[in-house]
N, C-alpha and C positions, 0 to 999 in steps of 0.2 A: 513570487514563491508558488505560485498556482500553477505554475509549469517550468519542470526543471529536467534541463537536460541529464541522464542516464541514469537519473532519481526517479524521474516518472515515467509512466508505462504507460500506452492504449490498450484497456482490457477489449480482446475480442472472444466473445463467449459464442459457440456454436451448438447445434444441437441435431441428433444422428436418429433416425428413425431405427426402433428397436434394439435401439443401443449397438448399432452396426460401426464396425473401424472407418475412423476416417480415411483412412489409407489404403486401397483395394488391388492397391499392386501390386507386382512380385518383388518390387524394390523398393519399400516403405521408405527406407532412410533417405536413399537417393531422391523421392518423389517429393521428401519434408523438405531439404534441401533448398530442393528446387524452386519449392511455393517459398521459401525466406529468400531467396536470390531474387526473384520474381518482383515481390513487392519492394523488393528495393531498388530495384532497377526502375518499377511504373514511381513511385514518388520521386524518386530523383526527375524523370522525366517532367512531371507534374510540375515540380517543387526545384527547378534549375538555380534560386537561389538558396537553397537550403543552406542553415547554419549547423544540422545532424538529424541523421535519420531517428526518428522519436520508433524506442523501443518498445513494440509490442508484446503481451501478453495473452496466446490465444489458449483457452482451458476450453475442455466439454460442459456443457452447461448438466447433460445429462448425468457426470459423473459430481458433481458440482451439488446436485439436488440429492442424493443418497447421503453425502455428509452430515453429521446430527445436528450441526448448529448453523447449518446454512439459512442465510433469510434471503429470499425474493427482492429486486429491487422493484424501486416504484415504476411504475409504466411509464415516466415522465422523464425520468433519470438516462432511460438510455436513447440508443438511434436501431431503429432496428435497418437491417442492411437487406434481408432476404426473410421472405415466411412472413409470421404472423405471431407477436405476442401473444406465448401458451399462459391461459388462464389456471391459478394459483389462491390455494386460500393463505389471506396474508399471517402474518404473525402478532402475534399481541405483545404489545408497548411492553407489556411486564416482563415479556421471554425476551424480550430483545435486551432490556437492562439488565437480565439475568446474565443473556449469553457471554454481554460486554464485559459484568464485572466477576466472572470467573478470566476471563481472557486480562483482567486487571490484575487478579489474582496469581495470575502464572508468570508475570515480569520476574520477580524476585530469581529465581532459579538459572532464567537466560540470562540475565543482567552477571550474576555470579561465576557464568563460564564463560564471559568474555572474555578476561585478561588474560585467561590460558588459550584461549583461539586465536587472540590479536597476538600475539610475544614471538612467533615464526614469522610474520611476513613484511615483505619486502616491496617498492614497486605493485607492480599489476595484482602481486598477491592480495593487494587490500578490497579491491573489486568483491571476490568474492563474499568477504565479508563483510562492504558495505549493502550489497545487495538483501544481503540477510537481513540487517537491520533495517533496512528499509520498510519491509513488508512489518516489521513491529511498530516504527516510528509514525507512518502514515498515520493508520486507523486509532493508535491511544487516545490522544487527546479526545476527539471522538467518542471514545467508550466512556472520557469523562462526564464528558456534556449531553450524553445520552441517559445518566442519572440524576441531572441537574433541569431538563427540559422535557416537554408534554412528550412530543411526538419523537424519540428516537429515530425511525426508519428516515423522518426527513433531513435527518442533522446529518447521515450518511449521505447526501447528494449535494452538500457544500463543499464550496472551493478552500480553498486553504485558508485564504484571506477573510475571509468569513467568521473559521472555525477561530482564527486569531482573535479577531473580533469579539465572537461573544466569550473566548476565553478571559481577553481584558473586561468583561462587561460582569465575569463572575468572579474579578477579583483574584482571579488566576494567573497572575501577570508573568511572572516567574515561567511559566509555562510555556506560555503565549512566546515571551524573548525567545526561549531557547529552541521552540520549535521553528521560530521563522532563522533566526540563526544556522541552524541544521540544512535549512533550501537555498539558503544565501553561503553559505558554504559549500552548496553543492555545485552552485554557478559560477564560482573560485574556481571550484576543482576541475570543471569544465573549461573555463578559461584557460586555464593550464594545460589542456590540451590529454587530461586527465591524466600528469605524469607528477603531480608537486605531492611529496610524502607530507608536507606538511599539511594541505587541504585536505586527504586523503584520511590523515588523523585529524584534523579539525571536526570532518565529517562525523568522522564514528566516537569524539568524544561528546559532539549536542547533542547527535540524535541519542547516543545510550542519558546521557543527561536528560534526556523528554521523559523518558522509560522509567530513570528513577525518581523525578520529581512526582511524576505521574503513580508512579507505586507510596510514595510519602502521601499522597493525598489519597489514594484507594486505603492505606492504612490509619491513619487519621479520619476518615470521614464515612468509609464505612463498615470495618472491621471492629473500629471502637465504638462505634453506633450498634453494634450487632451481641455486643456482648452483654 
């Protein structure tokens, strides 16, 4: 579950001096194109028994850092490729538990406009919405165990198998199944050559099941705590 094909992504985070466009030609679109054609052509060559091209995610770090709830990862967590890790003041434990469980707080609302988003589609239609929920699914559990343990920023640099782990270890078992459930269905859906409607819904019934067990315990443990 620590790596799932068209569930996970390579974050590749860049950063532009003076907040300059990455793209300096007269044909941006063509140029972007070109650099995604490119890398798939050097890993294939690389990589001659690949079983799929693992999906990247390249964002500007620089637009990345103006956003209000962004946190810095730890120096240790990443690979740097070019430059030199920019020096940053980090964030404190408490902001981080803060930022997590507003972001706990806001499941309720996406959770409720699912079954009006899922009820049109068909085939390859499910894609775009499993993608969506991915980028929810991932990080929850997480924003759990970020209010249950010292150090948040380091619970962000665990692998899945891990975050399972200390979820059975807090008794959150229920959680724990359905998020590994959610990657192991995702390797179904893969196997299937990502065409079986029923993996496709398998998928986006765990992962939204993580969402709402995860919101049952932010309202149980610290909404009725708070009152």
């Amino acid at each position: 579950m620590d790596y799932v094909p068209i569930i996970s992504d390579i974050d590749i985070h860049y950063g532009v001096h003076d907040k300059k466009k990455l793209f300096t030609s007269d044909n941006p679109r063509e140029t972007s194109l070109k650099v995604s054609l490119e890398y798939e052509k050097r890993f294939q060559k690389e990589n001659p028994n690949f079983i799929h091209i693992p999906r990247t995610q390249v964002m500007c770090i620089d637009l990345l850092q103006d956003a209000v709830n962004f946190v810095h990862p730890l120096v240790d967590s990443i690979k740097m490729l070019f430059g030199e890790f920019p020096s940053y003041d980090h964030v404190a434990s408490e902001n981080i538990k803060e930022i997590d469980i507003n972001n706990l707080a806001e499941l309720k609302p996406y959770l409720d406009m699912l079954p009006e988003s899922w009820i049109d589609k068909v085939g390859m239609d499910y894609w775009s919405s499993l993608r969506r929920l991915t980028w929810k699914v991932s990080p929850t559990p997480v924003r759990i165990l970020s209010q249950l343990l010292p150090n948040p920023l380091n619970i962000w640099t665990w692998n899945r198998s891990k975050i399972k782990q200390e979820l059975e270890n807090q008794n959150l078992n229920n959680i724990a199944n359905m998020y590994e459930s959610y990657y192991m269905n995702g390797w179904k859906l893969f196997e299937s050559n990502i065409t079986s409607t029923e993996y496709f819904q398998n998928c986006l019934l765990t992962g939204s099941k993580v969402l709402e067990l995860s919101y049952d315990w932010y309202i149980q443990n610290i909404t009725n705590n708070r009152k």
